[in-house]
C-alpha positions as CSV (number, residue, x, y, z in Angstrom):
1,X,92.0,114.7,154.1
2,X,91.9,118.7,154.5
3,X,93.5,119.8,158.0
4,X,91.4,121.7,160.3
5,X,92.7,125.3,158.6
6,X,92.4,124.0,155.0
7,X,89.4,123.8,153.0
8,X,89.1,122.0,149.7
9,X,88.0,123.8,146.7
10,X,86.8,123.6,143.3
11,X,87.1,125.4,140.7
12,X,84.5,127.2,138.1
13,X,86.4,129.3,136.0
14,X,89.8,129.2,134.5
15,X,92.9,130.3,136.5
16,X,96.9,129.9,137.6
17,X,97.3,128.8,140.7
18,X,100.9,128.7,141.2
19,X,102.4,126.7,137.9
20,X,98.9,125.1,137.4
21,X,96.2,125.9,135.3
22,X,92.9,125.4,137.1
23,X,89.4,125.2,135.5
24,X,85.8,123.8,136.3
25,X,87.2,120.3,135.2
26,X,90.0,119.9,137.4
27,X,89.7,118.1,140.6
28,X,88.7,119.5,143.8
29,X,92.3,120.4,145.7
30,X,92.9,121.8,149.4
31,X,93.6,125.4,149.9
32,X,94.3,127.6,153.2
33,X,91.2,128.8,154.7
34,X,92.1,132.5,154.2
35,X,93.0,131.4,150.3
36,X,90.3,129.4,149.8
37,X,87.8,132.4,150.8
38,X,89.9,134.5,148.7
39,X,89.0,132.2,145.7
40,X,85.9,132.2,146.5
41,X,85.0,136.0,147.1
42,X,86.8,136.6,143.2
43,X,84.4,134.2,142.0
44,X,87.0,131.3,140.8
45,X,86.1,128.5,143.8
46,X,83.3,127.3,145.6
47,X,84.2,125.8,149.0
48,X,83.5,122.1,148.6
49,X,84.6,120.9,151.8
50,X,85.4,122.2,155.4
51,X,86.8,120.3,157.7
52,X,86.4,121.6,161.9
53,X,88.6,122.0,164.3
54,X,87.7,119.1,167.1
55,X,87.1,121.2,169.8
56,X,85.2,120.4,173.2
57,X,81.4,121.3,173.1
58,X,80.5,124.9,175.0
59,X,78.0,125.1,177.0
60,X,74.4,126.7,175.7
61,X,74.2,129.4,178.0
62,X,76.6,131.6,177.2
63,X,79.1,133.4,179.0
64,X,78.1,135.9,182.8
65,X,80.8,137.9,181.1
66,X,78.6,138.3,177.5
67,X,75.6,139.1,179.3
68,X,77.4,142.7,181.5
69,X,77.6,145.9,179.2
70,X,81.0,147.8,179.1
71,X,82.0,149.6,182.0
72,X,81.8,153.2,181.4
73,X,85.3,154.4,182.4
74,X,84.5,158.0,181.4
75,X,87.0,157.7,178.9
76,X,87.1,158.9,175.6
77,X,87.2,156.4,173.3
78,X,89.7,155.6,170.5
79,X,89.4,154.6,166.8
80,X,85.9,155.3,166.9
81,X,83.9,158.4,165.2
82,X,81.9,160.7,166.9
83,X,78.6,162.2,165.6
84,X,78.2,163.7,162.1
85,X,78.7,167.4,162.4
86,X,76.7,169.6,160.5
């Protein structure tokens, strides 16, 4: 079975992967998470099968932390555009 950061994949067009020639017949075969998306967004896989990390169940409320804005440090902000100039 597909660990928790692979996915398994099948395929609906024709394609290498690796040495292998892939199509819409071959069986479904497990694939990196980040590859399998990759396949996916090109149109050669669909995701057949993810498999979830088992992690504890969070609470429903979420965080006090989510819930405070930013703190306005009177800084200027980086990586971020200002207004449209014109």
């Amino acid at each position: 079975m597909a660990r928790a950061d692979e996915v398994m994949v099948q395929p609906v067009t024709t394609y290498m992967e690796g040495a292998e020639h892939k199509n819409e017949r071959s069986d479904p075969y497990p694939v990196p998470r980040w590859h399998g998306e990759e396949l996916k967004a090109n149109g050669f896989a669909r995701i057949v099968e993810e498999k979830q990390a088992a992690e504890p169940t969070a609470p429903a409320e979420p965080a006090k932390d989510a819930q405070e804005p930013p703190a306005d440090t009177g800084e200027r902000q980086r990586g971020r555009r200002g207004p449209a100039r014109g």
